[in-house]
C-alpha positions in Angstrom: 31.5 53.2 -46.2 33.4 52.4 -42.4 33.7 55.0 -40.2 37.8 55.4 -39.9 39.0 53.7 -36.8 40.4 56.3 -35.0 36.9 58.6 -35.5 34.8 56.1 -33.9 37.4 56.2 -30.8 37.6 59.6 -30.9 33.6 60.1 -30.9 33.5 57.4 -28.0 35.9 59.0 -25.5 34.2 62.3 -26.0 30.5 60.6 -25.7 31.6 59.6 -22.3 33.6 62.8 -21.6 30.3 64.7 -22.2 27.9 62.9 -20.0 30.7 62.5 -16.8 30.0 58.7 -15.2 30.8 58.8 -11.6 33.8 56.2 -12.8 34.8 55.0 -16.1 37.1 51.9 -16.2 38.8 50.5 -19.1 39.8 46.8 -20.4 42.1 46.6 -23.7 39.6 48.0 -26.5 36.8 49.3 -24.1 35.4 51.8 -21.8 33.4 50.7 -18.8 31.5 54.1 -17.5 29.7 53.5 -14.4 27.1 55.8 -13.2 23.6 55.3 -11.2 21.6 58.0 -12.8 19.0 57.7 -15.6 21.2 58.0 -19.3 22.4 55.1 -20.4 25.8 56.2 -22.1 26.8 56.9 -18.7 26.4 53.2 -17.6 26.9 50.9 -20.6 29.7 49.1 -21.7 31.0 50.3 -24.9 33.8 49.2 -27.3 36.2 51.6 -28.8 36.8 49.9 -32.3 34.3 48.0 -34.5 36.8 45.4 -35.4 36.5 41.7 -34.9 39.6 41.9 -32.1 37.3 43.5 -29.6 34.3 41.3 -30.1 35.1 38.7 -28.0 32.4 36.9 -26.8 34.0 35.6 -23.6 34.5 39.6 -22.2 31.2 39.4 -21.5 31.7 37.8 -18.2 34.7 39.6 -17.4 32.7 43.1 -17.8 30.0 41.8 -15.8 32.4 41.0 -12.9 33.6 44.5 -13.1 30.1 46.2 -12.7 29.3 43.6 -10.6 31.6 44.5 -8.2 30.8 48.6 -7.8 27.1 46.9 -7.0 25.8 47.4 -10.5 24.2 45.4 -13.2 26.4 45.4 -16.6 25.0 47.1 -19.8 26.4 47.1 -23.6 26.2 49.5 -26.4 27.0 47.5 -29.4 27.4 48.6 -32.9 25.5 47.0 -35.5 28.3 45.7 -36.9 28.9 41.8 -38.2 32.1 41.7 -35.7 29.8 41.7 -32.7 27.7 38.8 -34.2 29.5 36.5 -31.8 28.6 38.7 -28.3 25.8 39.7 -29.1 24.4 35.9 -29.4 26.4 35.2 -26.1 24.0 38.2 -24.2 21.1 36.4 -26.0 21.6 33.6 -24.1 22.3 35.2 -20.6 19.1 37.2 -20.9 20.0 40.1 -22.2 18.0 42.0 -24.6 18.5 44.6 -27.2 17.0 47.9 -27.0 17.0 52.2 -28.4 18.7 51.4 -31.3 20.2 54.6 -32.0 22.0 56.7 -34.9 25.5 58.3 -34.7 25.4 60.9 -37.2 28.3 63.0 -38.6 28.2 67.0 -39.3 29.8 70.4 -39.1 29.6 73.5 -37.2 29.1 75.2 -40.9 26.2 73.5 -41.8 24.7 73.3 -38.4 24.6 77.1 -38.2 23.0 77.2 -41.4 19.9 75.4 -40.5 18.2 78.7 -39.2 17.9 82.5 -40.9 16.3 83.1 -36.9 18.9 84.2 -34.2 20.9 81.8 -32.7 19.9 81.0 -29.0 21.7 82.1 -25.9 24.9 80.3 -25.2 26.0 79.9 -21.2 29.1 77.9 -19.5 26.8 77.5 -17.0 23.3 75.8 -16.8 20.5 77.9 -14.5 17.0 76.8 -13.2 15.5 78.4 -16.1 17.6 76.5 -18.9 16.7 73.6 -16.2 13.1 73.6 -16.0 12.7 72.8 -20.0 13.7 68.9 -19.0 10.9 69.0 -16.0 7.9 70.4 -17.9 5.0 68.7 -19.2 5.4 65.9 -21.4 8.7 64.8 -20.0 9.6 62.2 -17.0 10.8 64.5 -14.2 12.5 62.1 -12.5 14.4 61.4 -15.5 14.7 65.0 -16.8 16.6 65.6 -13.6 18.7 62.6 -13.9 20.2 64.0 -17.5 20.0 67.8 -16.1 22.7 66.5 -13.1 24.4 64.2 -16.1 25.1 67.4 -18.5 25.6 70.2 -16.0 28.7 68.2 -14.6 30.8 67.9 -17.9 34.0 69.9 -18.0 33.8 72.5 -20.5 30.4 72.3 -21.7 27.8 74.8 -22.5 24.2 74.9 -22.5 22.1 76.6 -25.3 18.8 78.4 -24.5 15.6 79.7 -26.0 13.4 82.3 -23.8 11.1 84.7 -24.2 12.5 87.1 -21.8 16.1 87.6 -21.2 15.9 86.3 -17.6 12.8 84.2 -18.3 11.9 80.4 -18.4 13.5 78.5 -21.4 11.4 77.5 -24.1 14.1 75.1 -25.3 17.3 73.8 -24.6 20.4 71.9 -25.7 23.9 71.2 -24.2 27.2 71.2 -26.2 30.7 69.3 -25.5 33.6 69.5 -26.7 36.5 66.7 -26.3 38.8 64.9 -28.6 38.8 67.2 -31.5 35.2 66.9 -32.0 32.1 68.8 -30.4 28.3 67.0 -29.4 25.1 68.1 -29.1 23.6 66.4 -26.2 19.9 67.1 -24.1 17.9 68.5 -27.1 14.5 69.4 -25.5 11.7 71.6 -26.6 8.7 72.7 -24.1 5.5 71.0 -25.8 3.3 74.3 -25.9 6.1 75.6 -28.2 7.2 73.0 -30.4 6.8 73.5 -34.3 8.5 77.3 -33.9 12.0 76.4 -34.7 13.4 76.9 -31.7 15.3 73.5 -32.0 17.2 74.8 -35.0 17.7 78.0 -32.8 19.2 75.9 -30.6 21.8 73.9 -32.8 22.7 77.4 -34.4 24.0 78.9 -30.9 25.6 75.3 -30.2 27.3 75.8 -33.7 28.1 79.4 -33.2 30.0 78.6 -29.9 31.8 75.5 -32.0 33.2 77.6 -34.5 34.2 80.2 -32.2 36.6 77.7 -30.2 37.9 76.7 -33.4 36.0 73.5 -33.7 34.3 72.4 -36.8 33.4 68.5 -36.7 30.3 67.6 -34.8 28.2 64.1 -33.2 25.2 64.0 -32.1 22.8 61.0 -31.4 19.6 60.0 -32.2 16.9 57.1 -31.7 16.0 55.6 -34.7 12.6 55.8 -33.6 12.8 59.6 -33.3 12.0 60.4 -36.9 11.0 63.9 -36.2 14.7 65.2 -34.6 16.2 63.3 -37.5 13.9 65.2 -40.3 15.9 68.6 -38.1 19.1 67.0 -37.8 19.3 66.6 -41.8 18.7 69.8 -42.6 21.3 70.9 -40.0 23.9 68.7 -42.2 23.9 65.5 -40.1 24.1 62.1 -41.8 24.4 58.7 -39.9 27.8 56.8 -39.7 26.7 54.0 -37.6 23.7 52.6 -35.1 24.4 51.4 -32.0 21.7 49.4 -29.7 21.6 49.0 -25.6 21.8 45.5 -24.7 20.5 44.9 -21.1 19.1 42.5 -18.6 15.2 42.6 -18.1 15.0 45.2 -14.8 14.3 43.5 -11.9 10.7 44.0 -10.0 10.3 47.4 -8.6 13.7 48.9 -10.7 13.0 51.6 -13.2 13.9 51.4 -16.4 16.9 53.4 -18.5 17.6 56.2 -20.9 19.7 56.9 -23.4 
């Protein structure tokens, strides 16, 4: 079954609502968002319809120009749709190559607040060091954990979800939550590794879900690798289902550049 038009331009306007590029510019069926930090959404091409009309092969160049000239190096996020056939063998041929394929997947506040009988976790408008330091503890790339820290604290409007085990203490797990469009997101999903396996992820999506219904908003996104079977086992049980995959198409990095993130 297609995901209606106007949902997959609603869920991409808020995607780059949520994560705040430094710039986002816009050709006839796209959104450019431009951004030098680490997530990828922030800094990849992406179309606004999954119809054949937006698929042209020959905007490749033109969106390269366009990044080209605010000194950085185009990227794509391409559904895995037939209508992109065409582009994606044109960034084949000029290098590119696809990576993170990942799931867009479909749900509602309801059912996301049912996938715990535990209290929900702490809700703030405001991220603090504590709900921070979950994205710069062991296990995860600091340099990138700060990256997407930055990336989701400067969203209008968002809020950030917390697990601790003291009211003022360090958080055991985290989550952000956005709301644009009509629709809300769950974004930043991080556990601590020493406390992983305690359900403090669903804790997580139940205060995110909480704050959704109390602004009146029931339809949720949220997205997932494909490779990330573990958060998709949660996110099923939280309601989710996946309406499409989309994969990152980028150039090799060149020597001495670090690599990307979704």
């Amino acid at each position: 079954m297609k995901t209606p038009a106007d949902t997959v331009e609603h869920i991409e306007l808020a995607t780059i609502a949520a994560v705040s590029p430094q710039q986002v510019h816009t050709l006839p069926g796209w959104l450019l968002p431009m951004d030098d930090g680490a997530v990828g959404r922030a800094k990849s091409a992406v179309p606004l319809s999954h119809h054949v009309s937006n698929a042209d092969s020959s905007q490749v160049q033109i969106i390269e120009q366009l990044y080209a000239q605010q000194g950085l190096r185009a990227g794509f996020r391409l559904p895995e749709v037939p209508s992109f056939d065409a582009m994606r063998q044109t960034l084949l041929d000029k290098g590119y190559r696809p990576e993170q394929p990942t799931l867009v997947q479909l749900g509602t506040a309801v059912a996301m607040r049912q996938v715990t009988q535990q209290s929900p976790a702490q809700v703030d408008n405001a991220p603090d060091e504590h709900w921070a330091a979950v994205f710069l503890s062991e296990g995860f790339d600091p340099v990138d954990g700060a990256s997407r820290v930055k990336t989701l604290a400067k969203a209008p409007g968002s809020v950030f979800a917390s697990v601790r085990s003291l009211a003022t203490g360090p958080a055991l797990a985290a989550g952000a939550g956005a709301f644009s469009h009509g629709w809300g997101s769950v974004h930043g999903m991080r556990t601590a590794a020493a406390h992983r396996g305690q359900g403090l992820a669903g804790r997580v999506l139940a205060g995110l879900a909480t704050t959704a219904q109390q602004r009146g908003v029931d339809k949720i996104f949220l997205q997932v690798e494909r490779a990330n079977t573990s958060a998709q086992a949660l996110y099923r049980r939280a309601g989710f289902a996946t309406s499409w995959t989309y994969v990152y198409w980028r150039l090799p990095p060149k020597a001495g550049a670090g690599s990307d993130g979704c």
